[in-house]
C-alpha positions as CSV (number, residue, x, y, z in Angstrom):
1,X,-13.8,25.4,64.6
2,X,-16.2,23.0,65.3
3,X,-20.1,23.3,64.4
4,X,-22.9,21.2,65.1
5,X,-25.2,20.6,62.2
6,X,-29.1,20.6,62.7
7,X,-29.8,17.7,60.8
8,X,-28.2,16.0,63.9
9,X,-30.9,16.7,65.8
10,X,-33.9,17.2,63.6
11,X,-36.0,14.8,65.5
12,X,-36.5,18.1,67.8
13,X,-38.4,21.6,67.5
14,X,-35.7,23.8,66.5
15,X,-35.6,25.4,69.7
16,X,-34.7,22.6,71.4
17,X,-32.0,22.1,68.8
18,X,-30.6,25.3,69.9
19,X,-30.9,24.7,73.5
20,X,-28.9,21.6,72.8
21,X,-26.3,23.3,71.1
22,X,-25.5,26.1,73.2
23,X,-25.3,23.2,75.9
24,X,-22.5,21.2,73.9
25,X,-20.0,23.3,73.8
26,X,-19.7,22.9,70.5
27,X,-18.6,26.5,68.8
28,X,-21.8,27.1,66.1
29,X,-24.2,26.1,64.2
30,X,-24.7,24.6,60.7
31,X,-28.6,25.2,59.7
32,X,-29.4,22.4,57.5
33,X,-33.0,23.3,55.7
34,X,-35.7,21.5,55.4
35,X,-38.7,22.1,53.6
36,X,-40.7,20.0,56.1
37,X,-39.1,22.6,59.5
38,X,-40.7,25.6,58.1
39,X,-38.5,27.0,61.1
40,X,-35.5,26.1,59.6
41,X,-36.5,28.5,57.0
42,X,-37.9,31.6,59.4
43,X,-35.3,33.9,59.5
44,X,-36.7,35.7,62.5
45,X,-37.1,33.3,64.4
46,X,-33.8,31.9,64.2
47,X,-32.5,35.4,65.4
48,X,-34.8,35.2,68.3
49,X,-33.0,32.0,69.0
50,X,-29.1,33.7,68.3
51,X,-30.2,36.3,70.5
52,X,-31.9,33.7,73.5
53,X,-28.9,31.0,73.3
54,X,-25.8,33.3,72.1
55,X,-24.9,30.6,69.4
56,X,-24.2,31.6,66.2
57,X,-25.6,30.4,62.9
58,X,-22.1,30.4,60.6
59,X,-23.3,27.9,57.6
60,X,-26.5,27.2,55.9
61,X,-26.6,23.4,53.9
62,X,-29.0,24.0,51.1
63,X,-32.2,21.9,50.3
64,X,-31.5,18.0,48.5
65,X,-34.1,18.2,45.8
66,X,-36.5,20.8,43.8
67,X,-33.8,23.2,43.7
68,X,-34.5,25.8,41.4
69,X,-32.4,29.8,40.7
70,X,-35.5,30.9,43.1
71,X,-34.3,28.4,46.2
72,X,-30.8,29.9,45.4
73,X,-31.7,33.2,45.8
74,X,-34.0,32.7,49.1
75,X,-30.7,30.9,50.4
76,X,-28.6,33.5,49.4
77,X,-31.3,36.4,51.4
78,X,-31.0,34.2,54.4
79,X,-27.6,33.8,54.5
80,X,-27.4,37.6,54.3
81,X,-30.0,38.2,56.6
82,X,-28.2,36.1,59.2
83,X,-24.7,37.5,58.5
84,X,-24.3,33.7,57.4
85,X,-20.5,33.9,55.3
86,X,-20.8,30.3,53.9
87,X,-23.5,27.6,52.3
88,X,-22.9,23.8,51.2
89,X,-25.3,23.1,47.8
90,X,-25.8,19.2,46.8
91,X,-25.2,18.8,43.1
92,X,-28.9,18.8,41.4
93,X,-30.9,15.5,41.6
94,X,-31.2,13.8,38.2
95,X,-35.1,13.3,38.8
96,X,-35.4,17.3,39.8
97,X,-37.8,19.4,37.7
98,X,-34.7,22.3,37.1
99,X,-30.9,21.1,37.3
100,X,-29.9,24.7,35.3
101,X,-28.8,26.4,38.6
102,X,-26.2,24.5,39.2
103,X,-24.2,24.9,36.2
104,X,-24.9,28.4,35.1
105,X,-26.8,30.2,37.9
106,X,-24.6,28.9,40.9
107,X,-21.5,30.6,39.3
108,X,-22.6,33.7,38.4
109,X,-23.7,33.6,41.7
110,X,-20.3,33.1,43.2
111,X,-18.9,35.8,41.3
112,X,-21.5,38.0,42.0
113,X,-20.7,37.4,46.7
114,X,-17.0,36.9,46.5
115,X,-17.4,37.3,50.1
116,X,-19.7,34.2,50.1
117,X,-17.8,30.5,50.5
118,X,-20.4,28.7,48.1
119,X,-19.0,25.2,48.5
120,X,-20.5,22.3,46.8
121,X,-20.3,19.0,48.1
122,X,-19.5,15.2,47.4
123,X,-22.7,13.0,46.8
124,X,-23.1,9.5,47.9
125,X,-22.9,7.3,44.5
126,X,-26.1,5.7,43.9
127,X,-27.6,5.0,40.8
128,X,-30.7,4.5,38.7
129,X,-31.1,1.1,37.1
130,X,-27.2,0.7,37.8
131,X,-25.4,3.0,35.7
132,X,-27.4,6.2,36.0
133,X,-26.5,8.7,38.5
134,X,-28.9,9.9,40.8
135,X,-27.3,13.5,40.9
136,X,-26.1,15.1,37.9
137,X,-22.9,17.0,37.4
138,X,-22.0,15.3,40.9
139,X,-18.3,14.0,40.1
140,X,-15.3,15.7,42.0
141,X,-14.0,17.2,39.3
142,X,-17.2,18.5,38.7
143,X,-18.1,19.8,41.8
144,X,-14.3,21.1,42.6
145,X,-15.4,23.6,39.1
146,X,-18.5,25.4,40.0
147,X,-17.4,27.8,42.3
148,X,-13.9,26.1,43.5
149,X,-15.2,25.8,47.0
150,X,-16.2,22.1,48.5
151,X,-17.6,20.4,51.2
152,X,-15.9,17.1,51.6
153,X,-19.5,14.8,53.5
154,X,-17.4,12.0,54.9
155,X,-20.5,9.8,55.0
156,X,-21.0,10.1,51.3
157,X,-17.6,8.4,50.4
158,X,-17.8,4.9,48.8
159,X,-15.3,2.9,51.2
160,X,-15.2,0.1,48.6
161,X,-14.3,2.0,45.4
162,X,-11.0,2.9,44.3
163,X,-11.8,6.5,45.0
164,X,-12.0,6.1,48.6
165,X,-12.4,8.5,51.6
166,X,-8.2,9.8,51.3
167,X,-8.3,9.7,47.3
168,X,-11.4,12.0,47.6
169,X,-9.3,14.1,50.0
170,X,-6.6,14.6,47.6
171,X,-8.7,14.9,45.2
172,X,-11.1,18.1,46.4
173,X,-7.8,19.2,48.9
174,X,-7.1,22.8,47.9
175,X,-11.0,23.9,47.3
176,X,-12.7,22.0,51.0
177,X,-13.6,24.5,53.3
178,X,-16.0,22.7,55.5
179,X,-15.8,18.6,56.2
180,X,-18.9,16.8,57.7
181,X,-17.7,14.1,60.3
182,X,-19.5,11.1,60.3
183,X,-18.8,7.4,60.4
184,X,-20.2,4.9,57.7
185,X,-20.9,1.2,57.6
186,X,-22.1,-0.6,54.3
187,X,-25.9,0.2,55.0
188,X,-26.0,3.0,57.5
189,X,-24.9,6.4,57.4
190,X,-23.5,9.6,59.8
191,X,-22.9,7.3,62.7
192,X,-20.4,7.8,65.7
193,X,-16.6,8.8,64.6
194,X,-15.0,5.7,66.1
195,X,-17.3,3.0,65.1
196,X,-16.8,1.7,61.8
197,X,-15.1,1.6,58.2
198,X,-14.2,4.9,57.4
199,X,-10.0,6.2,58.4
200,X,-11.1,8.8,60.1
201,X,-8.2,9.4,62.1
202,X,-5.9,9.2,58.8
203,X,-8.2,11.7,57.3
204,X,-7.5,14.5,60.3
205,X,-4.0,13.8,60.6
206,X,-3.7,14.5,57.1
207,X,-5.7,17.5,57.4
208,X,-3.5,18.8,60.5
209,X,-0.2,18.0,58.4
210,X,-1.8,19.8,55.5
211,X,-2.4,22.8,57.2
212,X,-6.3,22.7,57.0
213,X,-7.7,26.0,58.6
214,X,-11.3,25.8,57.8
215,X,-14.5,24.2,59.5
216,X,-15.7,21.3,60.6
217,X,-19.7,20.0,61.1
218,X,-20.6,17.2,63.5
219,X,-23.2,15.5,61.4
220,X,-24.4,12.0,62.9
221,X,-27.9,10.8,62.9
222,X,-30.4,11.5,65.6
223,X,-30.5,7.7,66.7
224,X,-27.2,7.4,67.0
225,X,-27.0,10.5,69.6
226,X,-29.8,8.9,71.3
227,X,-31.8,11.7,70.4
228,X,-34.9,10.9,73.0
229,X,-32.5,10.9,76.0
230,X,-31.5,14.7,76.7
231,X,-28.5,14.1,78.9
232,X,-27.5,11.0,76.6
233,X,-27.5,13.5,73.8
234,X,-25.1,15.9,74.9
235,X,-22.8,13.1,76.6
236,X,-22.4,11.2,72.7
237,X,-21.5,14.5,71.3
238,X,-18.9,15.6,74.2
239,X,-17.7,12.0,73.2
240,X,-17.7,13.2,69.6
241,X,-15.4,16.1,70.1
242,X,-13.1,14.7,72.4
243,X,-12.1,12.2,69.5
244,X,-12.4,15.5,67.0
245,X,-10.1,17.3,69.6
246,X,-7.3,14.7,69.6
247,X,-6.4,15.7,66.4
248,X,-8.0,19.5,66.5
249,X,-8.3,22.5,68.9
């Protein structure tokens, strides 16, 4: 299945987003929050919007930064409040007042909603003062540990290191349940599938041969869907999963 994630669109109300959405043909919706779209976080409203547009929510990607065992916890109430079976968490940001929740909280939380998919994903692999990770406890083998559930963010690959977009694949393989498409080039991020230096068509192939049976999330930035041109919108992601459904249906 194939979801449409609301950071794709965040330069509209989230109405519009869900308008937009149920539009595309695209099969759900991944609710990205954000602490500056207090609607992203109104769990009645987005209900009144399932109920007006008859698309689902089916995944929730947690906040970047100031996580703390309360964000977790209002996540986790959402998620249940929306019948929501699955949320991505980015690995706590070094600079972040509380990284404990990560480590200790997030697990026990796991065990706690084996029904839940808690999935953790890949980070892109910036630094401090060049040798200082910007997100702690972020490296796959880290990640692939918390709760044993991933989400492999294509755009957050390094191209140019030695653990590139198919090593990271190998790598996380048996623990992705979700993978967030999106196209890369050395200074921009979560453009169009087609257009530049990430294998994205080795990557699905070897997800087909693999036997992948999870999701996928259409995440590409608002400028590059053209997001101030309606009809341009919805044509750039038609294109998107046309290219997704040569190698998926």
């Amino acid at each position: 299945m194939l979801l449409i994630s609301t950071s794709s669109l965040k330069w509209y109300w989230l109405h519009k987003i869900f308008k937009i959405a149920s539009q595309s043909w695209y099969d759900w919706i991944n609710l990205d929050l954000s602490s500056l779209d207090f609607d992203t976080e109104n769990t009645d409203y987005i209900k009144e919007l399932i109920k007006e547009f008859g698309i689902r929510v089916v995944w929730i990607t947690a906040y970047e930064r100031k996580m703390d065992k309360n964000s977790v916890d209002f996540i986790l109430k959402m998620a249940t409040d929306l019948w929501v079976k699955s949320i991505t968490f980015y690995p706590p940001y070094r600079l972040d007042k509380d990284t404990t929740w990560f480590s200790t909280y997030l697990p026990k939380i796991k065990s706690r909603n084996p029904d839940i998919s808690i999935n953790v994903m890949n980070t892109e692999p910036k630094t401090f003062l060049f040798f200082i990770p910007e997100y702690k406890d972020a490296t796959l083998s880290t990640i692939k540990k918390i709760t044993g559930e991933t989400t492999l963010v294509v755009s957050n690959v390094d191209s140019s290191s030695w653990i590139d977009l198919l090593k990271t694949f190998s790598l996380l393989w048996n623990s992705i349940r979700n993978v967030f498409l999106g196209d890369k080039t050395w200074n921009k991020q979560d453009i169009m599938l087609w257009k530049w230096d990430m294998p994205l068509e080795s990557l699905l192939i070897k997800l087909k041969e693999a036997g992948y049976k999870w999701l996928f999330t259409m995440k590409i930035n608002p400028k590059e869907l053209s997001a101030w041109d309606d009809n341009a919108v919805l044509q750039k992601l038609a294109e998107a999963k046309l290219y997704f459904e040569k190698y998926f249906k």
